[in-house]
C-alpha positions, 0 to 999 in steps of 0.5 A: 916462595915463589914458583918459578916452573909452569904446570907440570905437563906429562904423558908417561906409559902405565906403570913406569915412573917419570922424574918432574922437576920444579923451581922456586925462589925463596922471596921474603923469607930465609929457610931455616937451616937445609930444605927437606920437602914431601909432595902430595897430591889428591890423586896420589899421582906424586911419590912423596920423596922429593930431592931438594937441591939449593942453588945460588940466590935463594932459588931452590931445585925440587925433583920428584917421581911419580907413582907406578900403579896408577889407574891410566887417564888424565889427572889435573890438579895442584900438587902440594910441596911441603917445606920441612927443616927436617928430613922426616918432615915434621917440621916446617919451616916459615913457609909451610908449602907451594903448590904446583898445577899439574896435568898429567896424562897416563896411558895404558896400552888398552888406552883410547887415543885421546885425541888430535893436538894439530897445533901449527907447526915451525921449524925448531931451532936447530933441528934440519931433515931427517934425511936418511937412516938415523936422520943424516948421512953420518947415522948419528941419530943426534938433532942438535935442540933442547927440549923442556919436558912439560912441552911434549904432547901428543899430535896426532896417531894414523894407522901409516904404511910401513911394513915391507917384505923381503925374502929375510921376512917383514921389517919397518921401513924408517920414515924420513922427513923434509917440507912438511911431509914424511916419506915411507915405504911398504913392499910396493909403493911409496908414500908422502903423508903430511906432518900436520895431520898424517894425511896422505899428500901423494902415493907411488905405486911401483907395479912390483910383480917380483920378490924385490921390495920397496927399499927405504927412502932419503929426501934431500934438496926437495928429492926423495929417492929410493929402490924399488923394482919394476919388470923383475929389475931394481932401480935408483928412483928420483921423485919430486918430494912434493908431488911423487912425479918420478925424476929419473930412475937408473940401474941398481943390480942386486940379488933378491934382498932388501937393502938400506936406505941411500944416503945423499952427501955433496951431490951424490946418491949412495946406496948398497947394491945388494949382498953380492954387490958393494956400493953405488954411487949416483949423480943427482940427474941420474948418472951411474957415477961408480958400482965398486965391489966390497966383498960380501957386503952385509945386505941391510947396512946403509953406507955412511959418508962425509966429506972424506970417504964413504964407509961401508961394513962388509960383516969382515971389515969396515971399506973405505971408498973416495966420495964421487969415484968410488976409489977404494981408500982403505979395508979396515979388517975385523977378523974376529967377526963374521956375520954379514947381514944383521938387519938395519944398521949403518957405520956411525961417524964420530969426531975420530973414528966410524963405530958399527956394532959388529958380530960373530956366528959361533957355528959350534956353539951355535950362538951369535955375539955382538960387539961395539967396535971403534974403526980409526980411520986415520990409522987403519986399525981398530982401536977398542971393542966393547963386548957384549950384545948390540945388535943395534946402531949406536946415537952419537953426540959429543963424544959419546956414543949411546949404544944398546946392550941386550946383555946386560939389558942397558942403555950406555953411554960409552966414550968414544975415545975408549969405549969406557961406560959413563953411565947406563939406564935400564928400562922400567918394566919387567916385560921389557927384553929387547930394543926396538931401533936406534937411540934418538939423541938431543942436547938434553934428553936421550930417546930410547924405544924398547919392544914396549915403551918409548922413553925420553931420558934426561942426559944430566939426571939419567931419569925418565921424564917423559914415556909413551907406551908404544914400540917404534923406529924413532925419528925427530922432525924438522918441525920438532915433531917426534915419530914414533913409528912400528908396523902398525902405526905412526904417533907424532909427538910435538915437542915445542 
């Protein structure tokens, strides 16, 4: 039998299991009757059920788990699949066994960073610029690439600005990335690090005397913008993406509060103007193109935009505003929610509708609740709400939406046609309670960080194939670089 799979290449988190995946063809030789396997190891890195899946031509499927409890530090070996004609593996069959090399990184929270991988970096197929909030202006989350497993290995770790304060407290700031370099924010300034290395290329310093802070970045078309104050004022600032020098900055009226990310669609600049302001609307040369009023729009939600309107959640309702005037088109209301400032989000745009995790303040119980709530724009109306507790956007991709239940503490995957639970996964560790940011979506593995681990869940087995101990905003590159980034630091992960 020959093995068709390279090395089994992993980095996983102390005490959380990962699924590895192995495939063989049987050469020469017919298997007598069904195919059980065991797998062994010298470390004893590897549990030995192995799940043993026949396909067509002779090629076999061998899924197996590693062990939880071992030691952190990095195990290279062969790993020996025993071929049995039973399930209790007594009996060979005519090829006793194939071994397999693996290199298996494990890493405890206590581990030294085992050094820079800075291999040079291409464009992914597939994969554009994180370029706002959950990577574009629709907040999916979702980068449309396929990502093997055993390829996924750490690139560098940078101690990176990122942690701004605001009246609400201290929150990160989501990185964007274009050309090469990640753009983020702290309470005064405004950086650009380079993805190769995490070094800096250039630094913005807004002078910021005054209780406004600096807002999170976009980058589109070679410009990064952001909010930031200067002489107690707030401004829409433009900067040249590779070297910091300001392009323009126009007005931005807006209480003393932190706002969202802009969001960049057909030539115009979007941003929430403050708790009391509603939406803005900027010409890429620095134009105030419309400043509409939305009621007391939630403070920290970014809008979302397409082609066909801008969406903003006001906490009460979902608003619908004309691209480029600012016109409103439609007030989708949501009388059973009332919570106007839920930390970051954004309305997420699926093929049919705009979902936002919605909540409701009950000030005689004193307890707040969370709903995953489908807008359908077309008809006006909501359509289904799921309840529950997703105080956290959901990822998008296909037709599902990846949501973050705290109660039940879950990931879901949840239709968007009708909100109804596909399948769920629930993180490993039993010091796991909340959900640190958004999802992160590919074709075939699912991102998720919770306030200690981030996982990469594979779509089709639901299984954990790869994890880091680390919480973290996560983002994925146009270089196919993965960031995980908390308040304290920034790891990158090549993932090609």
């Amino acid at each position: 039998m020959t093995v068709q799979s390279g090395t089994l290449a992993r980095v996983m988190a102390s005490n959380v299991g990962v699924n590895l995946v192995v495939t063989a063809q049987a050469a020469n030789f017919t298997p007598t009757g069904t195919v059980y396997a065991s797998a062994s190891d010298a470390a004893g890195v590897l549990q030995a059920p192995v799940q043993v899946t026949a396909g067509a031509s002779g090629l076999y499927t061998f899924s197996l788990d590693t062990a939880t409890g071992v030691a952190p530090g990095r195990y290279k070996g062969n790993a020996t699949i025993k071929l049995c004609s039973d399930q209790a593996c007594t009996t060979a069959q005519a090829v006793a066994s194939i071994s397999v090399p693996y290199d298996i990184t494990i890493v405890g929270t206590e581990t030294a960073w085992p050094g820079d991988n800075l291999t040079a970096l291409s464009a992914m197929t597939g994969a554009g610029d994180w370029s706002t909030f959950q990577g574009n202006s629709a907040h999916t989350g979702y980068v449309p690439v396929e990502i093997k497993p055993d390829q996924i290995a750490l690139r560098w770790k940078r101690g990176l600005t990122g942690n701004p304060a605001s009246s609400n407290g201290s929150t990160v700031a989501p990185q964007v990335t274009a050309n090469g370099l990640l753009y983020t924010t702290d309470a005064t300034s405004l950086y650009a690090y380079k993805e190769t290395d995490g070094s800096r290329a250039w630094k913005y310093d807004f002078n910021n005397s005054s209780y406004y802070p600096v807002n999170p970045p976009a980058v589109a078309n070679g410009v990064v913008y952001a909010v930031g104050s200067q002489s107690d004022a707030n401004y829409m600032f433009a900067f040249d993406a590779a070297t910091g020098t300001v392009q323009f900055r126009a007005r931005v009226g807006s209480i003393y509060d932190r706002l969202s990310s802009p969001v960049v669609q057909d030539g115009v600049i979007y941003t929430n103007g403050g708790s009391y302001v509603g939406l803005y609307g900027y010409s890429t040369t620095g134009e105030t193109l419309f400043n509409t009023t939305a009621g007391s729009a939630a403070s920290q939600w970014a809008p979302a935009a397409d082609a066909n309107g801008v969406y903003l959640y006001t906490g009460d309702a979902i608003v619908v505003f004309k691209p480029k005037t600012g016109e409103r088109l439609a007030t989708i209301r949501d009388s059973s929610n009332n919570l106007y400032s839920q930390g970051s989000g954004a309305p997420v745009i699926g093929a049919n509708g705009v979902y936002a995790t919605t909540g409701n303040y009950n000030s005689s119980s004193g307890v707040t609740s969370y709903s995953l709530t489908r807008f359908d724009i077309a008809k006006s109306f909501i359509d289904w709400r799921v309840t529950g507790s997703y105080g956290i956007s959901p990822a998008y991709s296909a037709g599902v939406l990846y949501a973050l239940n705290t109660n039940p503490f879950r990931v879901e995957a949840r239709a968007e046609a009708d909100g109804a639970l596909q399948w769920s996964w629930t993180p490993q560790l039993n010091t796991e309670s909340s959900f640190y940011g958004p999802a992160v979506v590919t074709k075939n593995l699912l991102f998720v960080s919770t306030n200690r681990v981030t996982y990469a869940i594979d779509k089709v087995t639901r299984k954990t194939v790869w994890s880091y101990p680390m919480a973290g905003l996560l983002s994925i590159s146009q270089n196919g670089v993965l960031y995980i980034q908390s308040a304290d630091a920034t790891v990158a992960v090549n993932l090609k």
